[in-house]
N, C-alpha and C positions, 0 to 999 in steps of 0.2 A: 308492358309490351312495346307501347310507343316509344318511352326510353331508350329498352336497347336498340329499335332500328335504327335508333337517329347516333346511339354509337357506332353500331357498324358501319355508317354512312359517312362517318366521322373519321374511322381508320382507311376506308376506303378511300376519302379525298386525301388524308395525307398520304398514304402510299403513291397516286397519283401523280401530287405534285415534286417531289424527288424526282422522278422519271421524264413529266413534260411540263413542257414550259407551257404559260398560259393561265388563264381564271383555273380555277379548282374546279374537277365536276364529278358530281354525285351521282355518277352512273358505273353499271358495270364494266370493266376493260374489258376493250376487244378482244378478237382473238388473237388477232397482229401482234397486239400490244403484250399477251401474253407470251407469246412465242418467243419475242423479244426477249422479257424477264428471265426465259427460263434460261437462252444463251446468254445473257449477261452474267448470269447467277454459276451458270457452268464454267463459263471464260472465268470468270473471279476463282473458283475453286482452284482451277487448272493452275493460274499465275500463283495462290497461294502454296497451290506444292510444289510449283518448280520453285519459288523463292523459299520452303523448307528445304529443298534439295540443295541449294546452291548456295542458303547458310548455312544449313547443316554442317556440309564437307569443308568452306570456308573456316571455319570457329577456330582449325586450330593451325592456319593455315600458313603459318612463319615458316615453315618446314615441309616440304614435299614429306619426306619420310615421317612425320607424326600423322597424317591421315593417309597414307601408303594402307593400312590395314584395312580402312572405309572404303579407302576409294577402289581396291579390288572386290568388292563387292556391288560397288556402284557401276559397273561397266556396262550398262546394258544399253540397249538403243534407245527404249523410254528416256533415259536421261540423256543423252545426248541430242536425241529429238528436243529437249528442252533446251539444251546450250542452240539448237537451231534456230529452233523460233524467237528463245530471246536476242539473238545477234540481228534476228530480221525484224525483229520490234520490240526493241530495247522499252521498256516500260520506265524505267528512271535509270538514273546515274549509281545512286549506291547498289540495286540490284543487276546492272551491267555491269559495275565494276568486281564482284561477288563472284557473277557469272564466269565470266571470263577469267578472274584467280583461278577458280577452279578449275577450267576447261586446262588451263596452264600448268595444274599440278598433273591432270591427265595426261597430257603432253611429253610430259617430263619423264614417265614410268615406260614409254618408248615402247606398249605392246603392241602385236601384229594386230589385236583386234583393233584397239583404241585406232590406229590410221585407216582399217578398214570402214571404221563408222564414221569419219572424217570424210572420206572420201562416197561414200553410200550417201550422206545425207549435204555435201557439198558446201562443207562448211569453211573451206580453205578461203572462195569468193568471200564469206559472208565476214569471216575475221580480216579481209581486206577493206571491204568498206567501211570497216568503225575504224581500220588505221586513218582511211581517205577524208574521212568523215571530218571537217573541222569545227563541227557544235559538241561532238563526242569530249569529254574531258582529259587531261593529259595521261592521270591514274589509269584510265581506262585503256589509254594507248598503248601505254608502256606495257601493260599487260598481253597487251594484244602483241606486239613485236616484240613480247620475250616467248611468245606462243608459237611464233612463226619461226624464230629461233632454236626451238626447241624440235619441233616437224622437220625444220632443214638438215637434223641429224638421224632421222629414220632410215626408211627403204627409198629406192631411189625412185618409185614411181610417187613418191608425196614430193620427193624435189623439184621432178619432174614439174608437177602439178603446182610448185609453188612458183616454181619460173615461170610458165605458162601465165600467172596471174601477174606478171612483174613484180614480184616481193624483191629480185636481186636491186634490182632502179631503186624501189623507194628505200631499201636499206641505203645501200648508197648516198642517198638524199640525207637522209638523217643523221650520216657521218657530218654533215655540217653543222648541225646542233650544239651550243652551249650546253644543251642537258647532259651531262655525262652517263646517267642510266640509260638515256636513248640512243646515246652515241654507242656506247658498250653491248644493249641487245643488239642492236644494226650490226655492228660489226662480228659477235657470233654468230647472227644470222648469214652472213657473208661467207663467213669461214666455213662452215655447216655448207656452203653449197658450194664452194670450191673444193672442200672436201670428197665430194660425190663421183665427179668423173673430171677425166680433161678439157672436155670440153667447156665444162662449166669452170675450171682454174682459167681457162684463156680467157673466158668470157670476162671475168671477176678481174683476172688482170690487166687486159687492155678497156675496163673503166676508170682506170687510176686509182684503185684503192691502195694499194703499196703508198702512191704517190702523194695522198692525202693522208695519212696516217705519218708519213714523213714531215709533212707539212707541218702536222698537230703535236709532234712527237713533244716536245719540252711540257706542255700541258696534259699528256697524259703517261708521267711516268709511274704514276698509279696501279695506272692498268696492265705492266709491261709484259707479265704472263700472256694476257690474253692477246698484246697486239701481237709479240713473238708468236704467238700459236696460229695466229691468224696468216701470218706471213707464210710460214712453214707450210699452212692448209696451201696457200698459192700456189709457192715455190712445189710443192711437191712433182714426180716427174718430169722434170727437167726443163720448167715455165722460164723462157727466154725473157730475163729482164731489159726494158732500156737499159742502156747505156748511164743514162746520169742518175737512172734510178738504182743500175747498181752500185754504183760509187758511193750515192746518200748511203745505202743499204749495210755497205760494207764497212762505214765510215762509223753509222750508230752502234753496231756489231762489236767492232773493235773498242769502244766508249763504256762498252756494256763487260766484254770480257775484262779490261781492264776495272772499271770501279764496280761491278755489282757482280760479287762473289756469296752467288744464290745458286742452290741445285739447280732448282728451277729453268730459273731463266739461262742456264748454260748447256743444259741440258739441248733447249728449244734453238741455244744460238747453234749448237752441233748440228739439228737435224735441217735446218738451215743450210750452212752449209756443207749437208750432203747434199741437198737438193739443188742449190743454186750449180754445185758442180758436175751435175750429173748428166753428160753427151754434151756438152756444148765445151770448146776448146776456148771461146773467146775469155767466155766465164771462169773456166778453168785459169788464164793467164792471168785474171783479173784478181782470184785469188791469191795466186803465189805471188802476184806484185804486192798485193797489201799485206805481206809478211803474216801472213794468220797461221802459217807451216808448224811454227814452234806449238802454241795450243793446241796444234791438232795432233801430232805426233805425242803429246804431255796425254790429252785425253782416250789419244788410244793405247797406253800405254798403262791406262788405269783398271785395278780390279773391278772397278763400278762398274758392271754393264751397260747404265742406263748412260753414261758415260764413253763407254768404251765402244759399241754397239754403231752410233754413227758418227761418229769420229775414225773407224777402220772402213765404213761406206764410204767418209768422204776420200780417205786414202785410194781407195781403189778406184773411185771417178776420176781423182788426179792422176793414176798411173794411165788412165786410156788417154791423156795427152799426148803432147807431140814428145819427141826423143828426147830434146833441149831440155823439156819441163820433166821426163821421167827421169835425168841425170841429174837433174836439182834435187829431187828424190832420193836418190840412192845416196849423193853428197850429206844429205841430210838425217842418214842411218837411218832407212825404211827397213833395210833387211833387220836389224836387229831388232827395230821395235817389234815385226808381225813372229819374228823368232820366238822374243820373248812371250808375246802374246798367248802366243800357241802355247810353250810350255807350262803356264800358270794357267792359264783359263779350263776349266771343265765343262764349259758349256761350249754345246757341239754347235750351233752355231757360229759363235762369234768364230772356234776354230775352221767356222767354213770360209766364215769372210775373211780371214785370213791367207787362204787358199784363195780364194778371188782374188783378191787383190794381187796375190803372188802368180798370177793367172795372166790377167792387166799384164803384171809385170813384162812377162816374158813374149810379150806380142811385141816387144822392139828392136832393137837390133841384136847380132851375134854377140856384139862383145860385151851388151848387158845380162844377154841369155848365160854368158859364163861367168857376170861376176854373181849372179844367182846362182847356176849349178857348182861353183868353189865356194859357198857360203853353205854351213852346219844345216840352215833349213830344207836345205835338200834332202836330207833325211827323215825331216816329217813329211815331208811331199810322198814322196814312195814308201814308205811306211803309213803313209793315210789309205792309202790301196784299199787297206782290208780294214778301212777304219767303221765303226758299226754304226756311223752313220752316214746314208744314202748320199746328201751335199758334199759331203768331204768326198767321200769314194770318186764323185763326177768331177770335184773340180783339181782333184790328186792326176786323175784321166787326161784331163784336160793340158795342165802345164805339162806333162812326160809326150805328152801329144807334140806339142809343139816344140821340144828340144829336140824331142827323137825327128821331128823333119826340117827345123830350120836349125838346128845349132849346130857349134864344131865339132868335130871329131872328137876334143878335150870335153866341151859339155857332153858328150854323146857317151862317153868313154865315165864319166861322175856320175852318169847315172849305173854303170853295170856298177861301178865299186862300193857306191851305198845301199845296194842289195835289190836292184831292180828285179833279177834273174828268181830271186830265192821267192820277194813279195809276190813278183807278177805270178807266179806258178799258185800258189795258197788263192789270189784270188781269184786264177781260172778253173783251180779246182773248185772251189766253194759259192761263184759266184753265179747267180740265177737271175743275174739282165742282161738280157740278150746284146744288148744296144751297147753296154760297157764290156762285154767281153768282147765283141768285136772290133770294138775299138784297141782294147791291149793286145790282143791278138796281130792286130795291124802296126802298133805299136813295135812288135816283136822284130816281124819280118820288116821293117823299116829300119832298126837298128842292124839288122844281119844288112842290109843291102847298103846300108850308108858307112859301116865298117868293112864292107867286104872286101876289101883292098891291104888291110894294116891288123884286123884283130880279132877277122873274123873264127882263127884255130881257138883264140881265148875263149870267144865267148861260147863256140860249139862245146867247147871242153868244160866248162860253165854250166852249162846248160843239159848234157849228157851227167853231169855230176848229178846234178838236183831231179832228175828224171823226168824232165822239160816233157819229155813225149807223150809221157802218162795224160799230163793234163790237156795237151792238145789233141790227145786220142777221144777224149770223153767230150769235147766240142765239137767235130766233126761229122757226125750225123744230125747238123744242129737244121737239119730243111734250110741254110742258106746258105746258097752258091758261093756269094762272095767269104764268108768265112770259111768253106771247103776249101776253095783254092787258096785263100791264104795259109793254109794249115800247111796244105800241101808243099808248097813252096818252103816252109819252114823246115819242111822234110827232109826237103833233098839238102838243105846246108846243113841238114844232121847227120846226110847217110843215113838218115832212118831204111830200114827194111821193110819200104810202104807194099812190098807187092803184094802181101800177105792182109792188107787192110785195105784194098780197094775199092772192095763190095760198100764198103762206108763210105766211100767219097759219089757210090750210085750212078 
């Protein structure tokens, strides 16, 4: 009997001394001391399952998409409460760095929940301080700002939230890094948030990022996709470059079209310069002096859509130039290229950008208004009237809009002879927007009022042929005014027999 007490006495003091410092004592633990134990013993389990959790989903972690099947089942707020508390008390480096891989695969699957519990549990600060953190280890950083990279492509209340914590600054910062993978998340992270709104492209561009990536350029031709894309995120909406930044700009561009004949990056050098040209005329001059005209006219002119697509945007940003720069245009065979365009392409947009840009066009003076209406695509223009798709219909509207009030008598007169009369009538019968039928409508009696001097018996005799009235009779009880009266007016330069249809005009 006295044996075993003096063993239990004996596990007793070693248990003891594990836990406190000091002589050994052969007494019972407190209760303190027990209270203790049982939290230490709890906290120990807890870190063992977040460190199951965060190897787990790690193991097979080369590839977001081979744990894509785990990790949607892993969404819950328990686990991410775990990526919390280890960001707030990192326990070691391999388990931080674990951590954070995975938060990072999370990141990557870009669901509405994942930024909900991001933002619930305030984790956006806390992956900023193991950036700021300089005992934290490099692995762990990069992790970390390829995580923040990855949120700056979500919804825009986490960009929000990641500006607010200055992620855009210390990306920036670390464009100055020898590291090239640090260099490269910073700068998707950059792009990611210029991407988001305007305000955040001005912000991104008047810190010199453009100007620093010029800087670095011969060192990272590497990466040229992503600087290109990065740019493009800038430039987007019409981001007013410096002056000498755009000449750097222009100068790599042209370096790039000429030696690197990559989809890719020609692709990126296009939408580029769509954007570089887009409402600014300075920019616009600055183009057609670096002769970049011939590639763009080549690229629009291609089956490729991914090709063809902003290379006719950038067309039509050059046609809103001044008259000088849209007669460089014309010299340069714009009409035949967006000609040809239209008749090969089947995809209805790019046939709308088309129409824009033919749109652009005719916002300049008369005597370019006629070398457009004596050219064949005139006949796609009013013949898009009734085209089945909504963009083309508006921007068909649009150009007949603007000859039938500022062009010659000779444009005004191209357009009854390519069958304005026959089209307009088909789509005032058929058409059900308010907004465009009042427009052709007005269109109408604009062309009777601005020939009424020389062609006007043509065109009534025209228009009496094709039974014009019909369809202006079925728009006139449209409840608005202004298209009543316009109808009206139509009328009497038909001798229509309104007395009998009165009661319609209300």
């Amino acid at each position: 009997m006295a044996e075993k007490e003096l063993i239990t006495k004996e596990r007793v003091a070693s248990r003891n001394e594990n836990f406190l410092s000091g002589p050994k004592i052969l007494s019972k633990p407190s209760v303190d001391f027990a209270v203790s134990l049982r939290k230490s013993k709890r906290q120990e389990a807890i870190n063992e399952k977040r460190r199951k959790v965060c190897l787990g989903l790690s193991t097979s972690d080369q590839s977001s998409l081979n744990i894509q099947p785990l990790m949607e089942t892993s969404i819950t707020r328990e686990n991410f409460q775990m990526f919390s508390e280890c960001f707030k008390n990192p326990l070691d480096s391999f388990y931080l760095h674990n951590a954070i891989r995975v938060f990072r695969c999370f990141t990557q699957q870009r669901q509405e929940l994942i930024f909900k519990l991001i933002m619930d549990l305030k984790i956006i600060p806390l992956i900023i301080r193991i950036i700021q953190n300089p005992m934290i280890q490099i692995m762990c950083i990069k992790e970390a700002i390829w995580s923040v990279s990855n949120m700056a492509s979500g919804p825009s209340y986490i960009v929000s939230a990641l500006v607010n914590e200055k992620v855009d600054v210390i990306c920036k910062e670390f464009l100055s890094s020898n590291d090239m993978e640090l260099f490269e998340y910073a700068l998707w992270g950059l792009s990611n948030i210029a991407g988001d709104n305007i305000a955040y492209r001005n912000k991104i561009n008047n810190m010199g990022v453009i100007e620093i990536i010029l800087e670095k350029i011969d060192s990272l031709e590497f990466m040229m996709p992503t600087i290109l894309w990065t740019i493009r995120n800038i430039c987007e909406g019409g981001t007013i470059l410096k002056k000498s930044t755009l000449v750097s700009l222009l100068g790599l561009l042209k370096k790039l079209i000429r030696f690197k004949k990559n989809e890719k990056i020609t692709i990126e050098i296009l939408w580029i310069f769509s954007y570089i040209s887009d409402g600014n005329k300075s920019q616009i001059k600055k183009l057609i002096e670096n002769k970049i005209l011939e590639f763009i006219f080549q690229a629009s002119s291609s089956q490729n859509s991914k090709y063809a697509i902003p290379a006719i945007r950038t067309l039509g940003n050059l046609a809103c130039g001044s008259c000088d720069q849209c007669e460089i245009l014309f010299s340069k065979g714009i009409l035949e290229t967006l000609y040809g365009q239209y008749e090969k392409s089947n995809i209805f947009y790019i046939k709308s950008l088309v129409l824009w840009t033919l749109a652009n066009l005719t916002e300049g003076t008369r005597s370019q208004i006629l070398i457009i209406t004596k050219h064949p695509i005139l006949i796609q223009v009013v013949t898009a009237l009734n085209s089945s798709d909504s963009k083309c219909r508006n921007e068909a509207v649009n150009i007949i809009k603007i000859i039938s009030k500022i062009g010659t008598h000779a444009s005004i007169m191209a357009l009854i002879n390519v069958g304005f009369i026959k089209e307009s009538k088909e789509f005032l019968m058929n058409s059900t927007d308010p907004k465009l039928v009042s427009s052709v409508i007005e269109i109408t009696l604009s062309i009777l009022k601005q020939l009424e001097d020389t062609h006007t018996s043509e065109i009534v005799a025209l228009m009496n042929q094709n039974n014009y009235s019909s369809c202006l009779l079925q728009n006139i009880a449209s409840k608005n005014t202004k298209v009543d009266n316009m109808v009206s007016e139509i009328f009497k330069h038909l001798d229509f027999e309104i007395e009998n249809h009165e009661f319609l005009f209300g």
